[in-house]
N, C-alpha and C positions, 0 to 999 in steps of 0.2 A: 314920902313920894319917891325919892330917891333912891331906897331899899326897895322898893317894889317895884322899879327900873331896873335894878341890880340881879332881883329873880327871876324875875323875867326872861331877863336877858339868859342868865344861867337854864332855865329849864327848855330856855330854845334851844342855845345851844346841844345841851345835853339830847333833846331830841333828834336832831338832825344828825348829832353821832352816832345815837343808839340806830337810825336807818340806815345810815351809812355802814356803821360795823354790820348789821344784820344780815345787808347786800354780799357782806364778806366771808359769810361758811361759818362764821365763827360762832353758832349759834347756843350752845350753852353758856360758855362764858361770857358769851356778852350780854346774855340776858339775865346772867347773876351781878353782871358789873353793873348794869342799867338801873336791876331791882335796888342794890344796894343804895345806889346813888341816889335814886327816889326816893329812898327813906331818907336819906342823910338831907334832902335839902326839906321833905314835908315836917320831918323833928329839928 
């Protein structure tokens, strides 16, 4: 339960960055830091 609190929490996080960075021009590399990240928490 606790663990699925835990990713949760990180995949919100992570969301509301990757909109926040996106808002920011920064739009390759955040959408390669985004990708990565996604993998890294679905492996």
């Amino acid at each position: 339960m606790i663990d699925t609190v835990i990713i949760l929490r990180k995949i919100i996080v992570h969301v509301l960055f990757c909109l926040f960075s996106f808002q920011s021009m920064l739009f390759s590399e955040v959408t390669n830091y985004c990708f990565n990240i996604h993998c890294q928490i679905i492996s």
